[in-house]
Every structure is written in structure tokens, then in C-alpha cells.
N, C-alpha and C positions, 0 to 999 in steps of 0.2 A: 666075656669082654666087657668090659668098665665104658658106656658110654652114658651119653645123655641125649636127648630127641635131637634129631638130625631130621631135617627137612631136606628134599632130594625134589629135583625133575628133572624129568627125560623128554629128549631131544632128539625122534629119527625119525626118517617118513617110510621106516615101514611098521607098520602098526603090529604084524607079529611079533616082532623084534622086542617093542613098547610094552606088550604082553608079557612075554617071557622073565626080560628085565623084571619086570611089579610084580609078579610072581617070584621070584629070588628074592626080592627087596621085602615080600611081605615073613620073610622067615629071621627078617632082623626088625623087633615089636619097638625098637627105638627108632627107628627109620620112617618117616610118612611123606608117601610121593601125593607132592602140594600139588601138582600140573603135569602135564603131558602135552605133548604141539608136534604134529608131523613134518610142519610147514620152517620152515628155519626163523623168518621172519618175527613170525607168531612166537616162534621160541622164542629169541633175544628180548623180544616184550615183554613175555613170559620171565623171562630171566632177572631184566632189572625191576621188575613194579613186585616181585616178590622177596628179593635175594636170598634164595634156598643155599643153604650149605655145601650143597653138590647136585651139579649140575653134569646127567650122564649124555654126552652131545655127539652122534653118530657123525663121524668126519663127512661119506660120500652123501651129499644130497643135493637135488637138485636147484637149480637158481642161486645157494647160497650154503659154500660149503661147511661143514661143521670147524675149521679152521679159521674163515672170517668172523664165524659169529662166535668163535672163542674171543678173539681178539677182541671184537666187540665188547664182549661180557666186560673183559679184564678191563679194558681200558676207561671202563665207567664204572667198575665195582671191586674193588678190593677184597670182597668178603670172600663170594662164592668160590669154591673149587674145582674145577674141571676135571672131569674121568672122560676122556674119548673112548666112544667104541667104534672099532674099525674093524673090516674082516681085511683089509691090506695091510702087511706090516711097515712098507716100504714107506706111507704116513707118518711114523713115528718120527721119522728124521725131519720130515719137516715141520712139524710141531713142538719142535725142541724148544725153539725158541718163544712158545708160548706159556711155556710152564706149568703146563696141566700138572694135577695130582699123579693121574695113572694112566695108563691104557688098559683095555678091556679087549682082547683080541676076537672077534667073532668066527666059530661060536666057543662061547667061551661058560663054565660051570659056575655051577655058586660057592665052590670052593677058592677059584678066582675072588671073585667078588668080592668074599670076605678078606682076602688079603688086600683088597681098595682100600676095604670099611677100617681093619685094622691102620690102617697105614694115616689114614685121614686121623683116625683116632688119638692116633701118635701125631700127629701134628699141630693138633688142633691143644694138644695141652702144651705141647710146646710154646707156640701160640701164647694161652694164659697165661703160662709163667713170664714167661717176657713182658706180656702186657702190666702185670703185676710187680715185676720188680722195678720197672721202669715208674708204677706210681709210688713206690715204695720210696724209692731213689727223692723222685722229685717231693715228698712232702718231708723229705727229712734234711735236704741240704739244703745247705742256705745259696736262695736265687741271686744268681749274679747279675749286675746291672748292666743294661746294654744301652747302645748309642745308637740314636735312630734320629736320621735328617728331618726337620720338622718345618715348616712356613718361617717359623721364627728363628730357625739356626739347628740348634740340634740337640735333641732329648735325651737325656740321661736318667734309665726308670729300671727299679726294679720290674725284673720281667711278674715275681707273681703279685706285682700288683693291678699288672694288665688284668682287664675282666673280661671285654670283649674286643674285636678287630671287626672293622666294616669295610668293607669296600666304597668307594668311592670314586668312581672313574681309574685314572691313573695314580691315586693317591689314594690312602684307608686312614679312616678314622681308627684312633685307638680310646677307648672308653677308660677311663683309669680309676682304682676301687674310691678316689678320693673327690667324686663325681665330674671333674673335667673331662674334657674331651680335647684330644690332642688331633691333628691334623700331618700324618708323615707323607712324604714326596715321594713317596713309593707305592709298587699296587700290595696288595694285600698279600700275595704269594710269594713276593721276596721279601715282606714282614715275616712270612711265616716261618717264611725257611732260616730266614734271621734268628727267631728266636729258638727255635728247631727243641721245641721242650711238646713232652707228650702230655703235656694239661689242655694244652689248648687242641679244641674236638669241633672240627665242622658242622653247622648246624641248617644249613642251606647255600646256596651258590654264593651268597654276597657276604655269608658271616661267621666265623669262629666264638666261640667261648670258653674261658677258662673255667674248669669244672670246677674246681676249688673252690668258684663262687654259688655252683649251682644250687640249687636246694631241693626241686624236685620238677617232672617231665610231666605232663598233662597231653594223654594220647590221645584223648576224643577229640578236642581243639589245636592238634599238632603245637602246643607250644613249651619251652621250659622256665622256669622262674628263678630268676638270680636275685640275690640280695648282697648290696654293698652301697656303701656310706647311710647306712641306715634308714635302706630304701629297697622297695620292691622291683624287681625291671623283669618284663616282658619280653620274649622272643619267639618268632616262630620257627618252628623245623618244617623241612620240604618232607614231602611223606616218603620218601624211599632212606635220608639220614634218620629218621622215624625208628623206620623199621630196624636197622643197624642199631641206630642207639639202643635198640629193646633187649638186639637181645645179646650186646654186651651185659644187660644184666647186674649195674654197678650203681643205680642211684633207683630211686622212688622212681615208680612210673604209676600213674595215676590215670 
């Protein structure tokens, strides 16, 4: 099987279970279980301050079931992928709507398993190539100009020469490569969707950057370094888009 390290935690409160699992898991040498948590809780903490690749989340537990803290996961993280293991199958239907990767029915073999691993694997390049033709795309057509409502009337900019978007209350600053700063009457999330182009990469709650300008990511001090109109500029990343940007894998990280 064609993979590359996949980071993994498990998520059940019964620890034989957790056992068993890590013991399957260690007969795939690209696969490393980052964390384990019995408690559901402790898991979803677990979940977002690491974003492991695959998170295996035992549906029945108690105080909080492996289905809320799916939701959970997904609805703060994009990355990770969910394998429920369940010994009910009747689970399955109402986890539909949460879009796990697999199911894992208890008790279940490690020939199972590997048809998760496979499947993730298949995905996961799917995944790349999209991610890739979509940067392919955007540094080879020419960026269309958009109109965005501004204090002073209304802005007409090429999108790549947007460099960064800020938040600002109900309004976002737009930073622009020719060092102004534009002031739009909108929040930052229907700028974004406005411009709906994949350059532009979250880099904390309040701020976007377009990569195009980036130059390289400094992980000990969470920050990245842009350069445009013949100047240096500073940013910081929150440490979980940190983690994400890493291991996209696409620029300098330092």
C-alpha cells in the first residue's frame, strides 16, 4: 500500500477496546497513534489541539456520545477524518449525516481495518490532486476583478492583488499588494466567499492571506512572512491553523 505517515487517535471508554485497536494499528509502520482518551470530553480536546488524520471514535459512551463529538470534531476541523467504531449497526443510519470516513463494526479484524486504511488512502490523494490543480488553475489564469462596497463607494481590484483580509468588526480591512489599505462594508466571511479563490488560506480567527505573497512560515514563533510593495509584513498563525498549515506541506516552514 502506497502511503505516507498518518497520524491517528482513538476514542472509546473501554480501554480493552483502545488496546486491541493500537495493536492492529501498529502492524501498519506508517500509521502513529498520537493520543488515546477514554473520556469523550478529553477526546474532542484531544482531537482539535492535535488534528490527527484519523480519528477512530467509539459511538456508545457515556455523558457524550461518539456522534456529538463527531459533530463537534467536524464542525471546527476540516482536516481530520472520522472511522466510528460501533458494535450497533443500527448507528450507522444515524451517522449518515455526519460523513465519517467508515465504520468499524465491533468486533471487527484487521483485515477490516485495512480496507478503512485503503480507503482513507484513496482519499486522501484525491484530496492532493484537487488541492493541486486548483493551485495550478489559479497561478495560471488571469485574476478577474471584483467589486467590493467600500466607505468611499466601491472598489474595483484585482482579486491577486489582494495580500491579506482582516476582520474588522462588521467590516474587513483589505490590505492590497500596492500597500494601501482598503476599508470594505462587509464582514470578512462574505469577502471571502466573494472572492471564493483557493490562494487565499486562513491564518487565525480574524485573518486570511493570499499565499502567492507568502515567502515562508516561522513554527517556533507561530508566525508567516509576506513580502509585497517592497516590504516585509508580519503575521501570526493560531497554533491549531499552525498545525494544518504544516502539514499541507507547500511552503518553507522554519
Amino acid at each position: 500500500m502506497d502511503s505516507t505517515n498518518i497520524s491517528a487517535i482513538i476514542i472509546d471508554d473501554e480501554t480493552d477496546a483502545i488496546s486491541l485497536l493500537e495493536m492492529y494499528l501498529r502492524q501498519f509502520p506508517y500509521i502513529t497513534v498520537t493520543g488515546k482518551e477514554t473520556h469523550a470530553q478529553k477526546g474532542l480536546e484531544l482531537a482539535k489541539e492535535t488534528l490527527p488524520e484519523l480519528v477512530f471514535l467509539d459511538i456508545d459512551m457515556p455523558e457524550m456520545n461518539g456522534l456529538q463529538v463527531a459533530k463537534l470534531i467536524q464542525s471546527e476541523n476540516f482536516y481530520s477524518e472520522i472511522v466510528f467504531t460501533t458494535a450497533y449497526q443500527h448507528y450507522a443510519y444515524d451517522a449518515l449525516g455526519i460523513e465519517p470516513l467508515d465504520f468499524l463494526t465491533k468486533p471487527f479484524c484487521i483485515d477490516d481495518l485495512e480496507v478503512v486504511i485503503q480507503k482513507y488512502n484513496t482519499k486522501i490523494k484525491k484530496k492532493k490532486l484537487d488541492q493541486k490543480r486548483d493551485q495550478f488553475i489559479h497561478s495560471r489564469t488571469n485574476s478577474p476583478k471584483i467589486k467590493l462596497p467600500a466607505n468611499h463607494g466601491v472598489l474595483i481590484i484585482d482579486i491577486k492583488d489582494i495580500v491579506i483580509l482582516r476582520s474588522k468588526g462588521n467590516n474587513c480591512d483589505v490590505y492590497i499588494q500596492d500597500g494601501k489599505i482598503e476599508t470594505i462594508t462587509r464582514n470578512l466571511y462574505i469577502v471571502i466567499n466573494l472572492l471564493n479563490s483557493p490562494a487565499f488560506v486562513k491564518i487565525n480567527r480574524s485573518t486570511y492571506i493570499n499565499i502567492n505573497f507568502l515567502q515562508r512560515v516561522e513554527k517556533k514563533n507561530n508566525r508567516c512572512i509576506l513580502g509585497f510593495n517592497q516590504t516585509i509584513h508580519e503575521e501570526t498563525f493560531s497554533r491549531n491553523q499552525m498545525i494544518y498549515f504544516e502539514k499541507l506541506n507547500l511552503f518553507p516552514i522554519i
